[in-house]
VEXDREN-2710 file (C-alpha; in Angstrom, 1 decimal):
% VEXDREN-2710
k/r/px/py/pz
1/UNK/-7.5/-27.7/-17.3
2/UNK/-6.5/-24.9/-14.6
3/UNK/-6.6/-27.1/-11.0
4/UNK/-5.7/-25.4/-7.8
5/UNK/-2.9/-26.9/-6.8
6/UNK/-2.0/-30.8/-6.5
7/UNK/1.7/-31.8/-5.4
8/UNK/2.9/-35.4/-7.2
9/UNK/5.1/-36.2/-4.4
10/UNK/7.7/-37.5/-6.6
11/UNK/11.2/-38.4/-5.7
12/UNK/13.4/-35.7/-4.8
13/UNK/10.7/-33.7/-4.4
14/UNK/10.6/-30.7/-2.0
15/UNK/7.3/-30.1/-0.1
16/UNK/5.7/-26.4/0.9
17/UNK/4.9/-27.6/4.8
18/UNK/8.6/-28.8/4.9
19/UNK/10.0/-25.3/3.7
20/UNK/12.4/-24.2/6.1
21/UNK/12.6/-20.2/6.3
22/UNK/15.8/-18.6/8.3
23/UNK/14.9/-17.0/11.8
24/UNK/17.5/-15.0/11.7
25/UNK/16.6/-13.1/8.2
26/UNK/14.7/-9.8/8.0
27/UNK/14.0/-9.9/4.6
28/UNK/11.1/-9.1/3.1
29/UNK/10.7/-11.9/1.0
30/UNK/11.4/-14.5/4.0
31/UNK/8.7/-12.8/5.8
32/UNK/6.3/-13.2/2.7
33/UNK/7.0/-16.6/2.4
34/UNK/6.6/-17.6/5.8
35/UNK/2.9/-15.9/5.9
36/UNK/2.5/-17.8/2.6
37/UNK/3.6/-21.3/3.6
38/UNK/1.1/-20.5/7.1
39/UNK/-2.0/-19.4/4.6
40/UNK/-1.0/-22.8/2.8
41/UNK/-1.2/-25.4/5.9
42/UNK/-4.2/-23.9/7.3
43/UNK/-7.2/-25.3/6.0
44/UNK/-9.7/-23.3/6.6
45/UNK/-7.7/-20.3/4.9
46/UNK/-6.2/-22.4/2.3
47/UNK/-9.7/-23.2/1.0
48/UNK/-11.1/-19.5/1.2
49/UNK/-7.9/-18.1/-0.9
50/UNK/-8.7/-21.1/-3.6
51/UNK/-12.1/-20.2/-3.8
52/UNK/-12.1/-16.8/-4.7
53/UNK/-9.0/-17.5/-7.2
54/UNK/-11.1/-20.2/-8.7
55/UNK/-14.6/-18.6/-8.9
56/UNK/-12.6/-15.5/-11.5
57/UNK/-9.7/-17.7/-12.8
58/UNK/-11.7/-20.9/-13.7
59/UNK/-15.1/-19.5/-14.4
60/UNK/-16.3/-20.7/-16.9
61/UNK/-13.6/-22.9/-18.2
62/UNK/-13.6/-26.0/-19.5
63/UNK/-12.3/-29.1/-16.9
64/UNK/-10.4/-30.5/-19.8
65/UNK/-7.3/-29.7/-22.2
66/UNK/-3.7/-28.3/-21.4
67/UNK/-3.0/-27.7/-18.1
68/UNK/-2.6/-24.2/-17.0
69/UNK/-0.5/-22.5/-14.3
70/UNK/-1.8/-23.9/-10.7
71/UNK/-3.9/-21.1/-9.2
72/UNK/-1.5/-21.3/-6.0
73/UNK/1.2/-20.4/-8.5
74/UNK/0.1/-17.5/-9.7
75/UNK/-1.0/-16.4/-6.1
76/UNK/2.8/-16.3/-5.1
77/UNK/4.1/-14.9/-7.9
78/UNK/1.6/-11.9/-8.1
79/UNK/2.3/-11.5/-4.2
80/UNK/6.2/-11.9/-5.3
81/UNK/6.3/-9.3/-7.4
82/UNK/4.9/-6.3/-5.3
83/UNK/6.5/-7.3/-2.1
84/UNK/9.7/-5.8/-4.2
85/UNK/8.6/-4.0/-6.6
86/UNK/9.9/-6.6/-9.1
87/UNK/9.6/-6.3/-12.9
88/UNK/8.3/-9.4/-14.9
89/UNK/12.1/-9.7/-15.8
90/UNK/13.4/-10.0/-12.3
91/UNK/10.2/-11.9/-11.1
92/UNK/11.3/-14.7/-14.1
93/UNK/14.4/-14.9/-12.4
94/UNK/12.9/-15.4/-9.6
95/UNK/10.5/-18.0/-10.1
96/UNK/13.5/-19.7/-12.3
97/UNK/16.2/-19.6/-9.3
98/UNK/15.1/-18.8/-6.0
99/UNK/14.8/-22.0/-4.3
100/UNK/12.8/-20.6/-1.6
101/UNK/10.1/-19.2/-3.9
102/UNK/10.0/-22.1/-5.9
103/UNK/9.5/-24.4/-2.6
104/UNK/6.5/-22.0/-1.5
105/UNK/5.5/-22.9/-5.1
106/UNK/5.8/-26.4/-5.0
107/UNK/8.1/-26.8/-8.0
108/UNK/11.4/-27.3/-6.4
109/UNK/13.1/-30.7/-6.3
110/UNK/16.7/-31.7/-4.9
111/UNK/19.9/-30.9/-6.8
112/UNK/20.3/-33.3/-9.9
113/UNK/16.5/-33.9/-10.5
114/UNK/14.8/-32.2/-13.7
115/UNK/13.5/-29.2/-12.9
116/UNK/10.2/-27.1/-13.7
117/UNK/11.0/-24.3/-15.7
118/UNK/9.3/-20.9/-16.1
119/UNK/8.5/-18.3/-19.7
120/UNK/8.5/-14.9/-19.3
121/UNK/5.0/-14.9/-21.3
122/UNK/3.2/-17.6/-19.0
123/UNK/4.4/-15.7/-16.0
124/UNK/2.6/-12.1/-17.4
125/UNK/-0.2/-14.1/-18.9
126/UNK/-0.8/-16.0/-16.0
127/UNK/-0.6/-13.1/-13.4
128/UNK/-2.3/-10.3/-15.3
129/UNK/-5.4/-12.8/-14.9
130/UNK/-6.1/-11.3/-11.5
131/UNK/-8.3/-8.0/-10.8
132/UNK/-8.8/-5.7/-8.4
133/UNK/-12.0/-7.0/-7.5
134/UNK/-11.1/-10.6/-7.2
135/UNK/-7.7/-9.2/-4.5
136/UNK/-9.8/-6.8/-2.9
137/UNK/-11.9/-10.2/-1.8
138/UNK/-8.5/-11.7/-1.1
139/UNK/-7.3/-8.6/1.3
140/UNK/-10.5/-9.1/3.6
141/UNK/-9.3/-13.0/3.9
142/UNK/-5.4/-11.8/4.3
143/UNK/-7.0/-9.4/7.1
144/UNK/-8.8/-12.3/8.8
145/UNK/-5.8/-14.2/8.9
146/UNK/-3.7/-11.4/10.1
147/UNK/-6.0/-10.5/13.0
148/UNK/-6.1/-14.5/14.1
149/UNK/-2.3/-14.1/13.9
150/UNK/-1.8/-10.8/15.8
151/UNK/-4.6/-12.8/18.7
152/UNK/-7.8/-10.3/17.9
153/UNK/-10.4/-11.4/19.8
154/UNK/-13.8/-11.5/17.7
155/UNK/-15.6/-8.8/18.0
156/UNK/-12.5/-6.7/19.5
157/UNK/-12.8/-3.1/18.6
158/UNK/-10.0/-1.5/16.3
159/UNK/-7.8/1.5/16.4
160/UNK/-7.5/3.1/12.8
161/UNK/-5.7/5.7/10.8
162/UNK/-6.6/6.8/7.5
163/UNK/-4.4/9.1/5.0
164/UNK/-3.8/9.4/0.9
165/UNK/-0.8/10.1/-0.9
166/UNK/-0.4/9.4/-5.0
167/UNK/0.5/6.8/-6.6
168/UNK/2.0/8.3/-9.8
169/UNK/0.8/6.6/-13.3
170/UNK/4.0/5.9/-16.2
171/UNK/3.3/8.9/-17.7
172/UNK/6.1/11.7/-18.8
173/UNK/5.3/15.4/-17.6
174/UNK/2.7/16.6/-19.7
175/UNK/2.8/20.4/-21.8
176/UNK/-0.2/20.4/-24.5
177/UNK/3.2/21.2/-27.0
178/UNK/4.3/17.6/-26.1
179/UNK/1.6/15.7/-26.3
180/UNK/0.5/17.2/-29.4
181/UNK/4.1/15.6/-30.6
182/UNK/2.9/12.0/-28.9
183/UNK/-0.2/12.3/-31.0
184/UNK/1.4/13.3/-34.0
185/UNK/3.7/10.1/-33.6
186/UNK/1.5/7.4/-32.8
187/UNK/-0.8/8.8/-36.0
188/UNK/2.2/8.4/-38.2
189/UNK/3.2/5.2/-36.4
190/UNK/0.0/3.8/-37.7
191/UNK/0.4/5.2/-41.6
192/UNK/3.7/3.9/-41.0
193/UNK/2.1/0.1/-40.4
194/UNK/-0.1/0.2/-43.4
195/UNK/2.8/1.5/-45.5
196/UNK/4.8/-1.4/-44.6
197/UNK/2.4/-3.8/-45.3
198/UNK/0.6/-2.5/-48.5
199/UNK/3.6/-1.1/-50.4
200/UNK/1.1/0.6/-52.8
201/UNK/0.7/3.5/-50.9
202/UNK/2.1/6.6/-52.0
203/UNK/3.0/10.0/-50.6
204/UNK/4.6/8.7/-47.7
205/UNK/8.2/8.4/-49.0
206/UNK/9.6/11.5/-46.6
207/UNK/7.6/10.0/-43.5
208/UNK/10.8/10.0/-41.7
209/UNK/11.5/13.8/-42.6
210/UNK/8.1/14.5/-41.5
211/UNK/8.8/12.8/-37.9
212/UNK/12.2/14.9/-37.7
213/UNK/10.7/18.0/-38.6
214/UNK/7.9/17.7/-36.5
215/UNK/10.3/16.9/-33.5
216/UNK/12.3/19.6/-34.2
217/UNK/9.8/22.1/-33.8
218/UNK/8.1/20.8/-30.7
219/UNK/11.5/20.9/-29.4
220/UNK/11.9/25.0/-30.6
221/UNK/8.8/25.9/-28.7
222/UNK/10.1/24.0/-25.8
223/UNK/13.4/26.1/-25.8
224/UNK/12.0/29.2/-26.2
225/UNK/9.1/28.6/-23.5
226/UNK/12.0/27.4/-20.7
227/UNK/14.7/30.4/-22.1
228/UNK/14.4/34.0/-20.9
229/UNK/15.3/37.2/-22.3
230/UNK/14.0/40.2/-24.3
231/UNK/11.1/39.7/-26.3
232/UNK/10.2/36.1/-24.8
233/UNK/6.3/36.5/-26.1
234/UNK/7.3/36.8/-29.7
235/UNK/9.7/34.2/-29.6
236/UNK/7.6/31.8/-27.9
237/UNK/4.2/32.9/-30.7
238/UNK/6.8/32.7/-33.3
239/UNK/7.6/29.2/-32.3
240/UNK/4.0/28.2/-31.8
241/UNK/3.2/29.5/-35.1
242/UNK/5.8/27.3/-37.3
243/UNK/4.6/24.4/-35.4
244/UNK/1.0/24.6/-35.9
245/UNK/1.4/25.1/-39.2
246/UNK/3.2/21.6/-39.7
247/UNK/1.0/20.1/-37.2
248/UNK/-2.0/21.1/-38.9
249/UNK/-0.4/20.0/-42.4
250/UNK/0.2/16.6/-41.0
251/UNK/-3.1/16.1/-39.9
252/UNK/-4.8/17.4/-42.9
253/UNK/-2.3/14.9/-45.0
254/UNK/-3.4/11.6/-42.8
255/UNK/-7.0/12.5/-42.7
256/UNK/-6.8/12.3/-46.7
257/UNK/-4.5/8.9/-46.2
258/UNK/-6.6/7.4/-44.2
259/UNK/-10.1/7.6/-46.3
260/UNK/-8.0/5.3/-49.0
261/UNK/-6.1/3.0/-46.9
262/UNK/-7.1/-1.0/-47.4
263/UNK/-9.2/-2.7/-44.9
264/UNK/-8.4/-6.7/-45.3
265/UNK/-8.4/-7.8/-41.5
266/UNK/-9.8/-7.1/-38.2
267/UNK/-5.9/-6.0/-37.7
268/UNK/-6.0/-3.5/-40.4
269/UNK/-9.6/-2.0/-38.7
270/UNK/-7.9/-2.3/-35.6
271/UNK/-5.0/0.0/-36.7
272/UNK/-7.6/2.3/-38.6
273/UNK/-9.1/3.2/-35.6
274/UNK/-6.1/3.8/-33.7
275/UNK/-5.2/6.2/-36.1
276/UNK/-8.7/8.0/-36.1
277/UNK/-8.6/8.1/-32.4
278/UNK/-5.1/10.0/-32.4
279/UNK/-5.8/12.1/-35.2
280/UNK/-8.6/13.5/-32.8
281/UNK/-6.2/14.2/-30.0
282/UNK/-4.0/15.6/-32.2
283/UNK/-6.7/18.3/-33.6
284/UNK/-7.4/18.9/-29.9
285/UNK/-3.6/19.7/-29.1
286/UNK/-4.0/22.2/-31.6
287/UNK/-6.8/23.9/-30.8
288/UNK/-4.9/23.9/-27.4
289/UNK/-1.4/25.0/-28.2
290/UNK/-3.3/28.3/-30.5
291/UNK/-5.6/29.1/-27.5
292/UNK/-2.9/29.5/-25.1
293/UNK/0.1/30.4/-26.9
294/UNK/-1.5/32.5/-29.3
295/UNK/-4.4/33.9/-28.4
296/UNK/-2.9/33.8/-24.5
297/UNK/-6.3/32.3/-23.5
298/UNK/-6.3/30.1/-20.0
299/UNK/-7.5/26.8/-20.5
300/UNK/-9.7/25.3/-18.3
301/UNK/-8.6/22.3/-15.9
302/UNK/-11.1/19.9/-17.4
303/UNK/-10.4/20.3/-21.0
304/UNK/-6.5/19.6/-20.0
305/UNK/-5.3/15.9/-21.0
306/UNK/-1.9/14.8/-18.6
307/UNK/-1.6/11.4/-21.1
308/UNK/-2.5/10.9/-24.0
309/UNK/-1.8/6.7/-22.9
310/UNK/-2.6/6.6/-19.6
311/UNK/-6.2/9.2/-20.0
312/UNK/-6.8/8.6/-16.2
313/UNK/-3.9/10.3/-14.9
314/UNK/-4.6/13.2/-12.6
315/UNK/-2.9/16.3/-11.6
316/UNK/-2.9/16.1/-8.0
317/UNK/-1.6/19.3/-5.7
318/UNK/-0.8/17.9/-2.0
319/UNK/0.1/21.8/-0.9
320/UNK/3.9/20.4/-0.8
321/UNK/6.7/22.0/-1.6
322/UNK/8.5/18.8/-3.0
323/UNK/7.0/17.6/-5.5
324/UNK/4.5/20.1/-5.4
325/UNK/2.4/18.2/-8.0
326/UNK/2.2/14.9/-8.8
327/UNK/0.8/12.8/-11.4
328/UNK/-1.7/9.6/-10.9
329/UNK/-4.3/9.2/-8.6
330/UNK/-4.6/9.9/-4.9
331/UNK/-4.9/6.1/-3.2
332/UNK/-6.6/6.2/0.6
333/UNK/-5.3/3.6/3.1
334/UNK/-7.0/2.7/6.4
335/UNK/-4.8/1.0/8.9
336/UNK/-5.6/-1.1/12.4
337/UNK/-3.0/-0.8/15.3
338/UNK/-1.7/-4.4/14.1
339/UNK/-0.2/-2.0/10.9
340/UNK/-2.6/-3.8/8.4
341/UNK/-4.5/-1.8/5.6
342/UNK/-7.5/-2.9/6.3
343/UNK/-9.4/-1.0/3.9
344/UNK/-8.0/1.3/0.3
345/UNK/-10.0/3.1/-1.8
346/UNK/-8.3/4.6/-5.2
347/UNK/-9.8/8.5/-5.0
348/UNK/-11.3/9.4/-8.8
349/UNK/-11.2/13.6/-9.0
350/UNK/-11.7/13.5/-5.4
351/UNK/-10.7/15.1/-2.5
352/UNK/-9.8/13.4/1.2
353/UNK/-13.3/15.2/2.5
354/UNK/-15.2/13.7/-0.2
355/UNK/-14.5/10.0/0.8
356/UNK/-15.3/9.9/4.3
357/UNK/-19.2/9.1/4.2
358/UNK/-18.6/5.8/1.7
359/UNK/-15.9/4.5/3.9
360/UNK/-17.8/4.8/7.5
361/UNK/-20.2/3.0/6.0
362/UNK/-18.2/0.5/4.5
363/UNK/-15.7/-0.1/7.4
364/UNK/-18.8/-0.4/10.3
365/UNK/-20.5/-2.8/8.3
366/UNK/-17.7/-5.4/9.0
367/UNK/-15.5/-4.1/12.2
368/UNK/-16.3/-2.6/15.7
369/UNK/-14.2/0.9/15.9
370/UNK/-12.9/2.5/18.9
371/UNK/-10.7/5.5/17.6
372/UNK/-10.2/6.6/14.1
373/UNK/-7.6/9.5/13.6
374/UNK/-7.5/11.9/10.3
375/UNK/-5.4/14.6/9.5
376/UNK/-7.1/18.0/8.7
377/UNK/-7.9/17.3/5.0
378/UNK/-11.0/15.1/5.8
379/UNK/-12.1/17.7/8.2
380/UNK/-16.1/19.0/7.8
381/UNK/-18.6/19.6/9.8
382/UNK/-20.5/16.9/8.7
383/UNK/-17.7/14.3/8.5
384/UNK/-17.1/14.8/12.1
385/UNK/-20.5/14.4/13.0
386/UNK/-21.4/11.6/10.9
387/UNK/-18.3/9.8/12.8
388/UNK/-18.6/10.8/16.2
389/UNK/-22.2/8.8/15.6
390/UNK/-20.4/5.5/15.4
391/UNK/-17.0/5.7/17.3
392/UNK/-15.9/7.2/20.5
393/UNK/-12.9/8.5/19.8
394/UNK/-12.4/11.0/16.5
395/UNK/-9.5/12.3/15.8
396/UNK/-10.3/15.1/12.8
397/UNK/-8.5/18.7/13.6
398/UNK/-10.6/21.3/12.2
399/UNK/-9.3/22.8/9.0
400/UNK/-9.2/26.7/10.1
401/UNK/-10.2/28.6/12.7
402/UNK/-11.0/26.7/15.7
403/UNK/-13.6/27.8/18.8
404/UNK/-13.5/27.5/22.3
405/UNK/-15.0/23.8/22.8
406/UNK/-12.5/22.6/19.7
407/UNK/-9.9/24.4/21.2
408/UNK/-10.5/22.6/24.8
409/UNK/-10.8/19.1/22.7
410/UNK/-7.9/19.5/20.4
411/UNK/-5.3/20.3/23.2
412/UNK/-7.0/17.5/25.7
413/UNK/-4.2/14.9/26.3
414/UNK/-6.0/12.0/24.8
415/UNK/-6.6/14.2/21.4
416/UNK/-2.6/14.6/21.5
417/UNK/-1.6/11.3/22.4
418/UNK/-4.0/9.9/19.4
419/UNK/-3.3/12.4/17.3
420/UNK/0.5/11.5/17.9
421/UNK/0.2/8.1/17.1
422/UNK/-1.4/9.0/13.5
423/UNK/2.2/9.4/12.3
424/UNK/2.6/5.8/12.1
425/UNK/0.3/5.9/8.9
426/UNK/3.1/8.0/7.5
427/UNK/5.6/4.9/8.2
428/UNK/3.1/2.2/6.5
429/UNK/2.6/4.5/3.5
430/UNK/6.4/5.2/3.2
431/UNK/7.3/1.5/3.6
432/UNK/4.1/0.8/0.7
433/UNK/6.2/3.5/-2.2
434/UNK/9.1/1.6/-1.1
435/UNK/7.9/-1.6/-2.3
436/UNK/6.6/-0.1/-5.5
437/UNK/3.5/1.8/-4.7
438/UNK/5.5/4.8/-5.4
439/UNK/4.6/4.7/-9.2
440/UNK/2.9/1.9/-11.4
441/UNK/4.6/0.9/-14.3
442/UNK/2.1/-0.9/-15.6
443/UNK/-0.3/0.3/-18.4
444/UNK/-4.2/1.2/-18.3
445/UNK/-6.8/1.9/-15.5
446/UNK/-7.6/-2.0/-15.3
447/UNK/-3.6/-2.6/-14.5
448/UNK/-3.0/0.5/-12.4
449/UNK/-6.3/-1.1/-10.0
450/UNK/-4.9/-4.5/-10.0
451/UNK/-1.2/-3.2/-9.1
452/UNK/-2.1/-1.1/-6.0
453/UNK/-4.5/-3.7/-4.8
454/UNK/-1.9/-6.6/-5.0
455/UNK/0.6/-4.0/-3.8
456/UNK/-1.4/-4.3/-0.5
457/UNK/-2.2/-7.3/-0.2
458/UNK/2.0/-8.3/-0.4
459/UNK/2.2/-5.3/2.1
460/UNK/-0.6/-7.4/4.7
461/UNK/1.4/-10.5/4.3
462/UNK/4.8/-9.0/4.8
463/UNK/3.3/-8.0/7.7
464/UNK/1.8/-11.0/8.7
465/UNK/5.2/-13.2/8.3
466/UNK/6.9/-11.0/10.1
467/UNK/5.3/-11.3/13.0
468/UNK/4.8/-15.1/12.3
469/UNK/8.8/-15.3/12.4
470/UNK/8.8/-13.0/15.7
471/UNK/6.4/-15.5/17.4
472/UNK/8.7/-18.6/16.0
473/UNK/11.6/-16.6/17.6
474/UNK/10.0/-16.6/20.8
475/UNK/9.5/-20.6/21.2
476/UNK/13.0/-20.7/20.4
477/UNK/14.2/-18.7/23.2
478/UNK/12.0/-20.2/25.4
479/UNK/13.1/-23.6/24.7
480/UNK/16.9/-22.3/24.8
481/UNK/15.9/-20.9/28.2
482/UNK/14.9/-24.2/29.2
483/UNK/17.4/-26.0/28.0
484/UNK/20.2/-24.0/29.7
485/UNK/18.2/-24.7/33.3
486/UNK/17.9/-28.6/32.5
487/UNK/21.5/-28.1/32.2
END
């Protein structure tokens, strides 16, 4: 039975409300922590965090058998892990050994008591339970607590800033020459499987010749694509020749395999289908290494792959010079003047201009807006319209050519000083890569959504704490100040 969380005061135990956090530290995890420990003592939040974590967590489940990891638990530790960019190695660590942490956690006890120890597999199991949809719900809580924080008054109007940048997937740079090699490897990986557990199989005796061979081919094309020279073209159809020829041998082989190998087990289907589902991509690589290299066709962008793992990457062009592509998918941030994100939207084979309608009409549902600056990739006619409907001050220079009356606007000195202070989206979403929003590490669209979304949510409470430890700072000196005129 999964509860929320239920602390047996026990003796040498060490209570969350009693955690003291260091005023004098700027770290980022003492400033998580101390927005933590606040979201914990305050009721009204407290029960709105547990609410949403139970209604996905513990839907469903039964109120009896083993006890799982408390949902408050979990909460820190996802929140943990993407205020650093931690791995699931170094997050163990944490959870094992930093006393702070496990105070926020409500597992720490004095020196000499037994302590509550951590696996590497409940940690992953236990955190990987959350989804994008369930912290999106959490963010707009997060954000309600921030603005009580940061003193918004209800109905106060806000001051945002929206801007993308790419969050790159765990994906190698893509050629169709070396992703047909990825799927000629995971195909035999599979063979390979059944091989080793039916030994009955036959014809697979050179497998590992066949994988070096392969290799060593993809690898000749590779050289003679990058190399220069006299006579590059034949050298490079030369090399594309020998290894379609192999490819296309290799595929032909475990098509035939496959039709013969045993089915006993939903593990053996499982591994069937993987191998079917690679052997098609690997027939595709073909026909797209011959197109190109040999018949010097160009292949259009939609029939590219950039993974043959992580199929949602993206190619995405920024017009920079470094990188000047990148590979993931563009994320969109909105930010408040407070420097929370109060809104992020992961773009699918969109552009910035494409966006603009869905979020208006998301973001006026729930906030009054007084300014909202863009840079020039959001810029349309009918974007800027659409906006200057709902909020006084727009901030969108025109992409091209600009009139008279634009021209007037856009050099006003209320258009510059706005326009100005749109830079400090640049700062939030350089401080966001920094803390691993930069590139996701984790595997599949479901895990590359939950990552960015608890990647801001740790940002908003970073944020939070901080100025949570600024306030505490200020009592301080005041009571100092008061003290040293007593005296």
């Amino acid at each position: 039975m999964r509860k929320r969380f239920e602390q047996q005061i026990e003796i040498g135990q060490l209570l969350i409300q009693d955690t003291q956090i260091s005023l004098k530290s700027k770290d980022s995890l003492d400033e998580l922590m101390a927005a933590l420990k606040e979201i914990f003592v305050t009721l009204e939040y407290n029960e709105k965090i547990f609410s949403i974590l139970e209604s996905v967590i513990s839907y469903g489940k039964q109120k009896t058998g083993r006890k799982g990891m408390d949902l408050w638990q979990i909460f820190v530790l996802s929140q943990v892990r993407l205020c650093i960019g931690a791995s699931y190695d170094r997050l163990l660590h944490l959870a094992n050994y930093d006393h702070l942490i496990r105070q926020i956690m409500g597992v720490e006890k004095q020196p000499f008591f037994e302590r509550t120890a951590f696996e590497y597999q409940n940690i992953y199991d236990n955190v990987t339970l959350l989804d994008d949809e369930m912290v999106q719900q959490l963010n707009e809580v997060i954000i309600a607590f921030g603005h009580d924080i940061f003193k918004k008054k209800e109905g106060a109007a806000l001051r945002l800033k929206t801007d993308s940048y790419v969050v790159e997937s765990n994906v190698h740079f893509p050629t169709d020459y070396n992703l047909l090699w990825d799927c000629a490897r995971k195909s035999m990986d599979g063979v390979s499987k059944f091989v080793g557990k039916y030994g009955a199989i036959k014809g697979w005796r050179k497998m590992d010749d066949w994988r070096l061979q392969v290799k060593g081919l993809m690898r000749e094309l590779g050289r003679a694509s990058a190399s220069g020279g006299k006579n590059k073209d034949k050298r490079i159809k030369n090399a594309a020749t020998k290894y379609l020829q192999k490819a296309n041998t290799l595929a032909k082989k475990i098509e035939a395999a496959t039709k013969s190998f045993p089915i006993e087990d939903t593990a053996d289907l499982a591994e069937s289908l993987a191998i079917t589902y690679y052997l098609g991509l690997m027939r595709k690589h073909i026909d797209l290494v011959h197109r190109r290299l040999i018949k010097g066709e160009t292949i259009p962008h939609e029939e590219k792959m950039f993974s043959i793992f992580e199929d949602y990457t993206e190619l995405v062009k920024k017009g920079k010079t470094r990188p000047n592509v990148e590979l993931g998918k563009k994320l969109a941030i909105t930010t408040d003047q407070y420097n929370l994100i109060i809104d992020f939207q992961i773009l699918d084979n969109e552009q910035d201009r494409q966006m603009v309608e869905k979020l208006v009409k998301r973001l006026l549902e729930y906030y009054a807006i007084k300014s909202w600056s863009f840079d020039k990739g959001y810029w349309t006619k009918e974007n800027k319209e659409l906006l200057c409907k709902h909020v006084s001050q727009v901030i969108m220079p025109k992409l091209g050519k600009r009139n008279k009356q634009e021209e007037q606007e856009e050099t006003s000195r209320q258009f510059k000083r706005l326009k100005n202070k749109h830079s400090t989206i640049e700062s939030n979403i350089n401080e966001l890569e920094n803390r691993g929003l930069d590139r996701c590490p984790d595997r599949s669209i479901d895990h590359y959504k939950r990552y960015i979304a608890l990647g801001v949510t740790a940002y908003n409470l970073k944020k939070i704490g901080k100025q949570l430890l600024e306030i505490e700072r200020q009592k301080q000196q005041k009571k100092q100040a008061v003290r040293k005129q007593a005296a």
